[in-house]
One Martini backbone bead per residue (centre of mass of N, CA, C, O) as a GRO file, in nm:
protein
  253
    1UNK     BB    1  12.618  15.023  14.230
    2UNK     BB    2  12.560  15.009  14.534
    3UNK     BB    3  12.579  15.238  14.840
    4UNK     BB    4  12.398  15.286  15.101
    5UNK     BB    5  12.392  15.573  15.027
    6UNK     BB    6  12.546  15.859  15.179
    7UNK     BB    7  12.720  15.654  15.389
    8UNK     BB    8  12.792  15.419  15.274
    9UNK     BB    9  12.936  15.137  15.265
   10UNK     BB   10  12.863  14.957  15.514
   11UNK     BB   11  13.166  14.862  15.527
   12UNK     BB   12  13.269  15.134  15.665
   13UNK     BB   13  13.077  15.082  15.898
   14UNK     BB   14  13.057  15.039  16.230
   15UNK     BB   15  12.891  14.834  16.464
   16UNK     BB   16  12.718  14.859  16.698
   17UNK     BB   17  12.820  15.022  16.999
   18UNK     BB   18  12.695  14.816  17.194
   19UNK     BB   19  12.795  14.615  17.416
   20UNK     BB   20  12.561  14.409  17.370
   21UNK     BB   21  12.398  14.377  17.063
   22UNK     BB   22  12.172  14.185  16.993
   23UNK     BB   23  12.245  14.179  16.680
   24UNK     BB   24  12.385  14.068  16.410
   25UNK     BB   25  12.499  14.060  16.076
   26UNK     BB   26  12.471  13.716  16.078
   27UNK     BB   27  12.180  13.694  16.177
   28UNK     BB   28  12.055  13.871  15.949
   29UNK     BB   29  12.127  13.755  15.693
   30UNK     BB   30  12.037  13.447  15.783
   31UNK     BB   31  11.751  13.533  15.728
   32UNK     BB   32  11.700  13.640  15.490
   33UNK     BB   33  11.836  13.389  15.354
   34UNK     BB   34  11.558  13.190  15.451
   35UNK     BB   35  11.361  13.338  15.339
   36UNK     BB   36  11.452  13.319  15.023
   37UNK     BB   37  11.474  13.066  15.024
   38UNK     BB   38  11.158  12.981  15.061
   39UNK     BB   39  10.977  13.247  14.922
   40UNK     BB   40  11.202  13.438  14.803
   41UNK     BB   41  11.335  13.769  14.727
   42UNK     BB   42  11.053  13.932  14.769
   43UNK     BB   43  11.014  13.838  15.082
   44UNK     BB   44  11.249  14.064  15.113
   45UNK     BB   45  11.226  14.248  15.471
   46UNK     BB   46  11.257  14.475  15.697
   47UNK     BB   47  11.013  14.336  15.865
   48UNK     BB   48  11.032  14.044  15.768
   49UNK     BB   49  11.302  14.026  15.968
   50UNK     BB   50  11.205  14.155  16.222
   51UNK     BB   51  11.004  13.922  16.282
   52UNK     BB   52  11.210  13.671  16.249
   53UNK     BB   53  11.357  13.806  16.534
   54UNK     BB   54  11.174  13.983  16.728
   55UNK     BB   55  11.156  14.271  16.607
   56UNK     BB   56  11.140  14.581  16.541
   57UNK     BB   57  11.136  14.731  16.273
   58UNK     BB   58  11.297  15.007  16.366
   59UNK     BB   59  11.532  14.870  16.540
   60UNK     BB   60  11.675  14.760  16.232
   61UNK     BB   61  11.789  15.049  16.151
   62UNK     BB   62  12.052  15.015  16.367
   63UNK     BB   63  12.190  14.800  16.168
   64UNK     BB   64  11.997  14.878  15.875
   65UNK     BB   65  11.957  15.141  15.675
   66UNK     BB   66  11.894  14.973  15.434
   67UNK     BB   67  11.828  14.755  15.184
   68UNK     BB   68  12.072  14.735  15.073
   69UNK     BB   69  12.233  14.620  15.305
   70UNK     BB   70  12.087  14.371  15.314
   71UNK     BB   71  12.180  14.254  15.066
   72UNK     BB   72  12.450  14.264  15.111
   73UNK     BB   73  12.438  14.087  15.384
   74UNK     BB   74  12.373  13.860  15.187
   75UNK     BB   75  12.608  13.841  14.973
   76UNK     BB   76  12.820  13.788  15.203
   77UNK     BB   77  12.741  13.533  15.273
   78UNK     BB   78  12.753  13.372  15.018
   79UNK     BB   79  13.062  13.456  14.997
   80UNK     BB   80  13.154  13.261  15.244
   81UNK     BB   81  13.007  12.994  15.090
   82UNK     BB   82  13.264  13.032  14.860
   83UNK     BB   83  13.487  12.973  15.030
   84UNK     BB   84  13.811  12.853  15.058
   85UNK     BB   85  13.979  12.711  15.284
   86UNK     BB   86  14.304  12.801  15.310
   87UNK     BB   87  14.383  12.507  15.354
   88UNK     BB   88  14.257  12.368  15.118
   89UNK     BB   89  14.401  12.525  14.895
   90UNK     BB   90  14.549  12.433  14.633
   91UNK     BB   91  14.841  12.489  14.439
   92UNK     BB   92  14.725  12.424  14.210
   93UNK     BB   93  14.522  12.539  13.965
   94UNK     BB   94  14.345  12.339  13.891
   95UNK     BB   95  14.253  12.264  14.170
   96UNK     BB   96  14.179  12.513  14.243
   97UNK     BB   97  13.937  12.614  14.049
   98UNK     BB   98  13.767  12.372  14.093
   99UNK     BB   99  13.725  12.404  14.385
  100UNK     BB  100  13.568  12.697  14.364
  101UNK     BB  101  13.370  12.598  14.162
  102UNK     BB  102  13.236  12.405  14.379
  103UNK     BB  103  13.214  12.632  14.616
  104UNK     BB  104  12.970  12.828  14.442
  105UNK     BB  105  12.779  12.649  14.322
  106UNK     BB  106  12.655  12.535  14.586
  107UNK     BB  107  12.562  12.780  14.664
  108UNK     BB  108  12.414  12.841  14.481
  109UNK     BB  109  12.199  12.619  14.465
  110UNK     BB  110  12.116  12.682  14.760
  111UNK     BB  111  12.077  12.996  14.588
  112UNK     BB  112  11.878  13.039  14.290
  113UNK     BB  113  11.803  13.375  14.341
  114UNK     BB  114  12.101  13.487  14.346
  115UNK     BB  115  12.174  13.549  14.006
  116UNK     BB  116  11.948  13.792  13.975
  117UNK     BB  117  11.937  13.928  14.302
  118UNK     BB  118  12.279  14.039  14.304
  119UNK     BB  119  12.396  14.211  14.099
  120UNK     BB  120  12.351  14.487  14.286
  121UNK     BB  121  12.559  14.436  14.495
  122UNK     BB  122  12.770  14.486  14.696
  123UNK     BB  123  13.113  14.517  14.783
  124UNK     BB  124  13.243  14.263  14.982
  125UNK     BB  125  13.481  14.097  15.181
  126UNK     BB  126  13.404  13.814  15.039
  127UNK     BB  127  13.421  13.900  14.769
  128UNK     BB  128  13.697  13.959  14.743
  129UNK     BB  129  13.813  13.718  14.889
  130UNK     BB  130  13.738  13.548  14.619
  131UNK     BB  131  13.910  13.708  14.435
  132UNK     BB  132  14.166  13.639  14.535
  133UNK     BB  133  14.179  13.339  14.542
  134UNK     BB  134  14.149  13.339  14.254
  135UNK     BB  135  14.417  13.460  14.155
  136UNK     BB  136  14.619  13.276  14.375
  137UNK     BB  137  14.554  13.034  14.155
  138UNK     BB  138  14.660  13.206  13.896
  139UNK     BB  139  14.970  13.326  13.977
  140UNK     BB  140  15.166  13.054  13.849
  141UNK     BB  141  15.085  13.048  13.506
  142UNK     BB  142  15.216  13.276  13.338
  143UNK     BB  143  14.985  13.510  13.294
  144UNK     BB  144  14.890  13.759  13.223
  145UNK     BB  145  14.653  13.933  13.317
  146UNK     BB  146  14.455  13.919  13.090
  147UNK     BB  147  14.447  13.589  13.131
  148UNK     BB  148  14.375  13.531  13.381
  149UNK     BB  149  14.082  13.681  13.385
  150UNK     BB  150  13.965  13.521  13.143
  151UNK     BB  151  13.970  13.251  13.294
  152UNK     BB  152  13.798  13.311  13.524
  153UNK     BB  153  13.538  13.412  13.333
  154UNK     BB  154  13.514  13.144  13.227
  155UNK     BB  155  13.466  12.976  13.463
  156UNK     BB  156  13.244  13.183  13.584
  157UNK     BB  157  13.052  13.104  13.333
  158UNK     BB  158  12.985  12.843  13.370
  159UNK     BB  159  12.907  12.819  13.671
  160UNK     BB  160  12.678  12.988  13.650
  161UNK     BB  161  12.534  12.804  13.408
  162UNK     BB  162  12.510  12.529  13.584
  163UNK     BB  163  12.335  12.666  13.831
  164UNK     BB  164  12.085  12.749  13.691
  165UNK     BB  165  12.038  12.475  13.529
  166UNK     BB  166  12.010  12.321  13.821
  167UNK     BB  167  11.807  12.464  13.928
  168UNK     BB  168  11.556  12.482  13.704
  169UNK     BB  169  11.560  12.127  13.679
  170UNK     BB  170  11.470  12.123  14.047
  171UNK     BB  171  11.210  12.261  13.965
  172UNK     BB  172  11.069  12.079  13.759
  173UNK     BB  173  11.099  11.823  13.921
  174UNK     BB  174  10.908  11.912  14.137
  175UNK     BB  175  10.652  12.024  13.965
  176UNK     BB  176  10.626  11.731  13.813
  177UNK     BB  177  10.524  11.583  14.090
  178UNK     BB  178  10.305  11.814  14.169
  179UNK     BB  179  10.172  11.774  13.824
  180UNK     BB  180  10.104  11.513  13.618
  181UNK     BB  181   9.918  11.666  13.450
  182UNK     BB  182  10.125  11.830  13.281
  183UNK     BB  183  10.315  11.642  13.208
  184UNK     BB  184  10.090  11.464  13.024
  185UNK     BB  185  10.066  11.717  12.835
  186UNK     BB  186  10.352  11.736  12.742
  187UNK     BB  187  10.391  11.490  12.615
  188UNK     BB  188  10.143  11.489  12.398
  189UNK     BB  189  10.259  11.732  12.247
  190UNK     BB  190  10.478  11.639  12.158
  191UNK     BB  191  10.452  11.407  12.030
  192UNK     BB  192  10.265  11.534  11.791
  193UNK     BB  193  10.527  11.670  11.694
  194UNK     BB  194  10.670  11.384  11.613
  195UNK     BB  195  10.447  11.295  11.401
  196UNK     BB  196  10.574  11.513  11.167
  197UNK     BB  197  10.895  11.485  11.105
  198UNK     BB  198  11.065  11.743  11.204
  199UNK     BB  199  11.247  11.537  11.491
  200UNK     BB  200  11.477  11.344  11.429
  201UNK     BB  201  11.683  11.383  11.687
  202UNK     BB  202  11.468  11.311  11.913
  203UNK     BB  203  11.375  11.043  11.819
  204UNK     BB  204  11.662  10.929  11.887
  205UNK     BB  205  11.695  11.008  12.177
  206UNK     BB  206  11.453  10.805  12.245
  207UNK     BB  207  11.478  10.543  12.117
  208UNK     BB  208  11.155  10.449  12.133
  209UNK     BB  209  11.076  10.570  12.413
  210UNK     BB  210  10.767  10.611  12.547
  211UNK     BB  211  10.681  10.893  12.743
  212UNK     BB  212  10.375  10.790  12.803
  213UNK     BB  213  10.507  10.557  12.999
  214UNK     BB  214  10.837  10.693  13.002
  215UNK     BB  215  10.903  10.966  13.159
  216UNK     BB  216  11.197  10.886  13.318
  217UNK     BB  217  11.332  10.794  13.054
  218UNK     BB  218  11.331  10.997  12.728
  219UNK     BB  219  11.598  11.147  12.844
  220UNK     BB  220  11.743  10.953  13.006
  221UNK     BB  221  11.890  11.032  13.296
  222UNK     BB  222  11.798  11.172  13.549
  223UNK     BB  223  11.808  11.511  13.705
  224UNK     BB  224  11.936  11.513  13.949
  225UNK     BB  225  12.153  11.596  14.211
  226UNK     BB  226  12.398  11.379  14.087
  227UNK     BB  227  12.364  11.400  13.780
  228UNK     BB  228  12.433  11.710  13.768
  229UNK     BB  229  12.741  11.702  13.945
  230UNK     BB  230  12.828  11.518  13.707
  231UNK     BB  231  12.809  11.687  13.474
  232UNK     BB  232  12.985  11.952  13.578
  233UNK     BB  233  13.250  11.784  13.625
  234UNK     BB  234  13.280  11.726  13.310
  235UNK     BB  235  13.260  12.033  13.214
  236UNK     BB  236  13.496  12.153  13.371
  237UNK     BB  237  13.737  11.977  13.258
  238UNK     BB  238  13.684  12.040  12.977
  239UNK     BB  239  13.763  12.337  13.015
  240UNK     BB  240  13.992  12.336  13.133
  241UNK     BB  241  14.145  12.199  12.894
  242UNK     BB  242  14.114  12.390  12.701
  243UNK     BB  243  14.255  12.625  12.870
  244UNK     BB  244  14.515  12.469  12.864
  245UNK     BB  245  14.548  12.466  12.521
  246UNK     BB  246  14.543  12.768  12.481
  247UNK     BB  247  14.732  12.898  12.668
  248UNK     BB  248  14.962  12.641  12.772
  249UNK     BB  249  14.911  12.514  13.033
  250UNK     BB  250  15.046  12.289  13.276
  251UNK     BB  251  14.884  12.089  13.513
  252UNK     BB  252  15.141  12.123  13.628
  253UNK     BB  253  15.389  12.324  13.858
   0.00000   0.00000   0.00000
């Protein structure tokens, strides 16, 4: 885990101390992460934030000396997108659970660079938050820690899969449309695939449908954004229903 070099975490420093600061460490995040939303996670330098802050590369080291730091301030940002305002957070184990997969999820779709782009990111205030949420969560469920645990790595090995899933394929579904003669080839190297008979239950799942003719149609219902949606919810409950037979916990407390 990085720790933002000799100073130790960020967290740990206050903030600078002049009377009116020009920039906050929220505006500063909030940069970097709009950065990486456009151009990938690769475009994000301080250079980069300082100049679409309006500022001198040298002046934002005032606020955030090193590229960890502003990782770390990029990671708690999207971590405050994941948490459940705590009006909201039901009592019941697995109402709660979902609520929190379902605001992790929409983060994580938010910001599809950052599964694989955060994960030795400082652990800060609102990663905290979140695990604690986490825990409040199924503290009523009367299983001992290490079942707690193992529920909670279950549901967020889920949520994780099904976000990246998600991304990967709204970037498909971009790509064949901005593409459409790439799309024309890889279908008909298909076909020619399935025409050696080696493919019988893709032949199935196509029930007969030309994809290149109905190639919006050739594998079910499109994936886009409400679909994917769908999906994520059906396989949550799933899980629930799952981890809650396996555990022994009962749906209401």
């Amino acid at each position: 885990m990085a720790t933002g070099g000799n100073g130790g975490p960020i967290w740990s420093r206050p903030e600078p101390g002049a009377r009116r600061p020009r920039f906050t460490r929220q505006q500063i995040s909030a940069v970097a992460l709009d950065i990486a939303d456009r151009d990938g996670f690769g475009a994000v330098s301080m250079r980069r934030v300082a100049t679409e802050l309006g500022a001198a590369t040298m002046s934002l080291y005032h606020y955030v000396r090193t590229k960890d730091d502003l990782v770390a301030l990029m990671d708690d940002a999207l971590m405050g997108e994941a948490l459940v305002p705590a009006t909201e957070l039901p009592a019941d184990w697995r109402d709660a659970l979902t609520a929190i997969a379902r605001r992790t999820r929409a983060a994580l779709v938010r910001h599809p660079w950052a599964l694989a782009a955060l994960q030795d990111a400082q652990f800060g205030p609102n990663a905290m938050r979140h695990f604690e949420q986490s825990l409040a969560a199924v503290a009523g469920t009367g299983l001992d820690t290490a079942a707690r645990l193992d529920l909670l790595s279950i549901v967020d090995c889920y949520v994780f899969g099904s976000a990246l899933h998600t991304g990967e394929s709204l970037q498909r579904a971009a790509a064949a449309q901005a593409n459409p003669e790439a799309v024309s080839a890889v279908i008909a190297f298909g076909m020619a695939q399935l025409q050696t008979g080696q493919f019988p239950h893709i032949e199935a799942l196509l029930g007969g449908t030309d994809p290149r003719t109905h190639p919006d149609q050739a594998a079910g219902p499109p994936m886009d954004q409400d679909s994917l949606e769908q999906q994520f919810e059906r396989g949550l409950q799933a899980v629930l229903d799952g981890v809650a037979s396996r555990l022994d916990i009962p749906h209401r407390l």
